[in-house]
N, C-alpha and C positions, 0 to 999 in steps of 0.2 A: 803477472798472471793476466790472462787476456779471456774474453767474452769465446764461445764456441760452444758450435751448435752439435758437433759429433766429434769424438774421440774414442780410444782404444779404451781399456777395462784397468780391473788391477794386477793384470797376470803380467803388464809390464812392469810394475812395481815388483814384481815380487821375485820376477828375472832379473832383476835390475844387479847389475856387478858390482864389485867394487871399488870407487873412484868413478864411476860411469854415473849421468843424471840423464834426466829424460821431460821435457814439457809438460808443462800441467797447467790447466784451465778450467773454468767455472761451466760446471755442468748447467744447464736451460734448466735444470729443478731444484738446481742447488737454492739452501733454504736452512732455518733451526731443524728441522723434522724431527721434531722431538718425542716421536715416534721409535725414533732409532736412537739406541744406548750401544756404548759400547761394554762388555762386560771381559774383565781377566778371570780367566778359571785354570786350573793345573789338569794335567790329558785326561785323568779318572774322572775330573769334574766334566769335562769336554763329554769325554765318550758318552756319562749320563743323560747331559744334557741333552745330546743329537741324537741321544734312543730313545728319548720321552720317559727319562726315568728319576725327574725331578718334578718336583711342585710346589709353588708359591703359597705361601700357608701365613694368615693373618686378617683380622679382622677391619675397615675402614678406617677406625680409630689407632691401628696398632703401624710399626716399620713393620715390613713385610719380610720374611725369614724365605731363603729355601732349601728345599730339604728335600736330601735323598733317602735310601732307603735306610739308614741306619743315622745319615747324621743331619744337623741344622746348623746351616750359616748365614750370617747376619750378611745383610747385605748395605756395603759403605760406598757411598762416593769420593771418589779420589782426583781432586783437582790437580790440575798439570797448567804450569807457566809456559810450556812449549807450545806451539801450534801443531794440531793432530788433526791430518785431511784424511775425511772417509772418502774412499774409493770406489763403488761398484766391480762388482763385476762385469765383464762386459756381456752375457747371458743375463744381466737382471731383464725383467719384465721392462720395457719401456726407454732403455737405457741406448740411446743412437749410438754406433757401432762405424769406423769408417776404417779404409787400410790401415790408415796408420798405427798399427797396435804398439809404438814407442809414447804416440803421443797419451796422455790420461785427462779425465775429467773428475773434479770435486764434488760431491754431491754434500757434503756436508763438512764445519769445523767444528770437532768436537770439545768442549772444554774440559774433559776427562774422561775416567770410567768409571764404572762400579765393581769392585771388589768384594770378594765372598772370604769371608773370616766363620772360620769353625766358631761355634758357641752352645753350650748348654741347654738343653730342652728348656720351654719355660711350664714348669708342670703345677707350678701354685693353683694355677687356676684348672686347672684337672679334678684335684680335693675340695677344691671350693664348690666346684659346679656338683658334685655327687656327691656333698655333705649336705646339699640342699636338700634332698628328698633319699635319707638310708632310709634300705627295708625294712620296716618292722612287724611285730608279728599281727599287730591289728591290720596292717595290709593283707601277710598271708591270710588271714582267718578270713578276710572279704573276698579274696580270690576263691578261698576253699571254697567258700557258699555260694560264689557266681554272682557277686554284687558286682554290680559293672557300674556301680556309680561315678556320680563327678568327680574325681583326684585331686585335679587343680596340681599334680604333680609337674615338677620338671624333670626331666626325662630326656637323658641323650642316647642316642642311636653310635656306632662307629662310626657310621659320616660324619655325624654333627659333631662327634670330639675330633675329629680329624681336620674338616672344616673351623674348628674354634681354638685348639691347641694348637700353639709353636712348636711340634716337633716332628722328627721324623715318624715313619710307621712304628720300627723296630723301638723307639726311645719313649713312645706311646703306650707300646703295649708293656714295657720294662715298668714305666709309670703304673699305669692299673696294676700292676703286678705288686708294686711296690704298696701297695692302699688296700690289696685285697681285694679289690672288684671282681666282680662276674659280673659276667652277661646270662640275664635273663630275659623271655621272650624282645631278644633282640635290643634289650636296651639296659645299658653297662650300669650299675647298680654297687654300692656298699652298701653293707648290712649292718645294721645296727646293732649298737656295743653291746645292751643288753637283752638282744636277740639273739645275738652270736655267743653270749655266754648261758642262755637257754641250752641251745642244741650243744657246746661243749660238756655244760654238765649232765647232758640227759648222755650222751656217746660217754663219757666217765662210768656211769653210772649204771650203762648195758655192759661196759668192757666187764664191770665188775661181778654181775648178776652173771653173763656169761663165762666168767673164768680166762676173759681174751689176757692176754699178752699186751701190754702197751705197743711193746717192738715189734708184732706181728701181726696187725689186725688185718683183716683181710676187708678189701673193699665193697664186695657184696653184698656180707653178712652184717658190716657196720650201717652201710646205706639201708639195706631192706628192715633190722631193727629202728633205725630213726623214723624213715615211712610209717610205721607201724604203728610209731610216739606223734602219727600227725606231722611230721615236718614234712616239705618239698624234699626229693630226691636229690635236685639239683645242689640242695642249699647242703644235705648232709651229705653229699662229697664235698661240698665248699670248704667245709669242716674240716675234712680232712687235711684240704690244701692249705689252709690256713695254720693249721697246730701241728702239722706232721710233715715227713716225707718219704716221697717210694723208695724204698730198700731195692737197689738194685738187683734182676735178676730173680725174684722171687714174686712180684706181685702183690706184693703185703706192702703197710703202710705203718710208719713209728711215728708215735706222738713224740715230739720234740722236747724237752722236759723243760728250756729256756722259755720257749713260747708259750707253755702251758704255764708255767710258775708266772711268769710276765701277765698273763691276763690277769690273774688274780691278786697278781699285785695293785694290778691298773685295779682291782676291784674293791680293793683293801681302802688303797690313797682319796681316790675319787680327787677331792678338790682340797683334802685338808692336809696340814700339818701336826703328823705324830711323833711321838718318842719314837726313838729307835727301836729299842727295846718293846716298847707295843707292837708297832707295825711286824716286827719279825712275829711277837706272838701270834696275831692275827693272821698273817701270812701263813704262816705254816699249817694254822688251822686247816685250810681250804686249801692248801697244795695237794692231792689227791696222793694213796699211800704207795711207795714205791719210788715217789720221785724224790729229791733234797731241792731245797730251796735255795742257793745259796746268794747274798747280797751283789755278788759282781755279776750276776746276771742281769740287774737292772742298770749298766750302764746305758746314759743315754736316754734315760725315762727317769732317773730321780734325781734326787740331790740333798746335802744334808748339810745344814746350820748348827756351831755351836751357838747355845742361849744359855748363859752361865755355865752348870756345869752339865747340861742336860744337851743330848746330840737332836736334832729333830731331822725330820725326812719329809721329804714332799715330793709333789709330781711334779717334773719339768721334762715335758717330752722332746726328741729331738723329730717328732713326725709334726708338731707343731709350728716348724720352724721354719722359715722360707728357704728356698732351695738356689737362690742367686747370693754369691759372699758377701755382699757388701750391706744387703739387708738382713742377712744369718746375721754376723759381727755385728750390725748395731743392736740386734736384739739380743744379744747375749752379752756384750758387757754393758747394754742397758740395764739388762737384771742384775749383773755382777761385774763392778767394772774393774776387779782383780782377778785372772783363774790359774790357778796351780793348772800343769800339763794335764795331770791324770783325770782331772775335771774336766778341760778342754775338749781335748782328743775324742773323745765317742759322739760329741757334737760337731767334728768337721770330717768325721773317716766318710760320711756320703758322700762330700762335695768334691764332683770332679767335674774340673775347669778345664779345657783343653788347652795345652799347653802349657798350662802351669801347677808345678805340683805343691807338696803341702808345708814343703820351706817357702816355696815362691806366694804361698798365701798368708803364710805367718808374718813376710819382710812387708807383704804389700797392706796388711790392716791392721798390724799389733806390732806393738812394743814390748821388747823379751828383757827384763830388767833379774840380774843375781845379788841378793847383798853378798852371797862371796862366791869363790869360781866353783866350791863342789855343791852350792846350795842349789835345790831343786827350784827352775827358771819360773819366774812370775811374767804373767801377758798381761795387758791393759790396751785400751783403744791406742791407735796411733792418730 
């Protein structure tokens, strides 16, 4: 390789036949320029790329993820033993240009690239950050009055979770979706447990006074009643969204009867350990009339111990849990470091890893142990 001051581009590389070679020499700027990365991406990722329809998304202290409009990939560097000469163009800015376009110039040896690998939203920290400040109703009642006092709240905007979360837009908003947020005056919010079971039992409690239909209520009439009870407008369609869903083609709204029995389980448990047999009694109490209550609707939010001969139940939520497997599996057979399948399974049906599915997560963290071949499979840490 020899010193020179003008040469041809990389269009002779890329004409280049095969069996045919071509000169090559060190550009007058050649340097680290470690400015310049070289990056492998597949044509979808390309195309986004050269449209401006990616974004780098992470914080100083985090690896920097990018992310298009639906997905996020980790971005790896990948070293290479071979020697990789960057080329210019021969139109770069700056770049001496002479006839001979066989011959080329190096502006750079690079010792790899960086690779983009599909990966998982990272959304722990989504629940974290808007578990700090849920809405409650001493907020609303300071609104209602026009108290504009000091908060001292934390408060993110859609930038700010966008700017702060690892994930795409579309994986973002699936997130709030998944936690129940709204956005109110601009700024994405969860509503507190026992605020949020105010306005369900007061909407309970108008379906009943008004003779509504669990299956049919109409969104109007449910919203302009709550208003009426003092709540925001916004928060009593929240309600809606939260414990029901649109009935296609009709405009009406069905309380879900899982979701509605589920709250009041969640309201039953709280933090303790009851008999079976209580808990159901209590439960049923407060399941409102028309709906049934049944035990398998709490997969995934409970769990039950024998203690002599007495069954007990407790809360064990799977919204509690982290959303990366490998910190999921250690806090769950940290709690229990045996689980029967039907245990298992309603604690890993969220987790979706790309490219691997839910045998390839079972081979990769647990241990599937039978005392015989039709006995029902026991898991434990690997």
């Amino acid at each position: 390789m020899e010193e020179s001051g003008s040469s041809g581009g990389a269009q002779a590389v890329i004409n280049l036949g095969i069996g045919s070679s071509v000169p090559i020499s060190y550009h007058p700027s050649f340097g680290p320029h470690e400015d310049l990365l070289l990056l492998e991406a597949d044509d979808n990722l390309v195309s986004d790329i050269f449209n401006e329809r990616v974004t780098l998304r992470g914080l100083p202290d985090e690896d920097a993820v990018l992310c298009t409009k639906s997905k996020t990939y980790a971005i790896k560097f990948v070293g290479n033993s071979n020697s990789m000469f960057l080329i210019p163009p021969s139109n770069t800015p700056g770049f001496l240009q002479d006839d001979d376009e066989s011959h080329v110039s190096v502006i750079k040896l690079a010792p790899g690239n960086m690779e983009l690998v599909e990966v998982s939203p990272k959304l722990d920290k989504l629940k974290k950050l808007l578990m700090e400040s849920p809405l409650n109703a001493g907020e609303v009642e300071d609104a209602m009055m026009m108290d504009d006092g000091e908060k001292n709240l934390a408060l993110y905007t859609w930038s700010d979770l966008v700017n702060t979360i690892q994930a795409s837009d579309e994986e973002l908003r699936k997130g709030l979706e998944s936690i129940s947020a709204i956005e109110i005056d601009g700024y994405w919010r969860v509503i507190d447990e026992s605020y949020l079971d105010m306005i369900l039992r007061m909407l309970l409690n108008n379906s009943v006074l008004n003779s509504w239909c669990f299956d049919g209520l109409d969104e109007e009439d449910v919203v302009s009643s709550l208003v009426a009870d003092e709540f925001p407008s916004e928060l009593a369609g929240h309600c809606l969204r939260v414990f029901g869903s649109e009935v296609k083609e009709t405009n009406k709204w069905k309380l879900e009867p899982r979701l509605v029995c589920l709250h009041f389980a969640r309201q039953v448990l709280r933090e303790e350990k009851m008999r079976l047999e209580s808990f159901m009694e209590e439960w049923k109490k407060k399941i409102p009339e028309g709906m049934e209550g049944k035990f398998e609707m709490l997969e995934g939010e409970v769990l039950t111990e024998r203690i002599g001969i007495e069954t007990r139940v407790y809360k064990f939520s799977v919204r509690s849990l982290p959303s990366t497997p490998a910190e999921r599996f250690a806090v769950l057979f940290k709690h229990r470091p045996k689980w029967e399948w039907k245990d298992l399974e309603p604690y890993l049906r969220d987790l979706h890893v790309p490219r691997l599915s839910m045998e390839g997560l079972l081979l990769k963290y647990t241990r599937r142990a039978q005392s015989r071949p039709d006995a029902e499979p026991i898991f434990s840490a690997r």
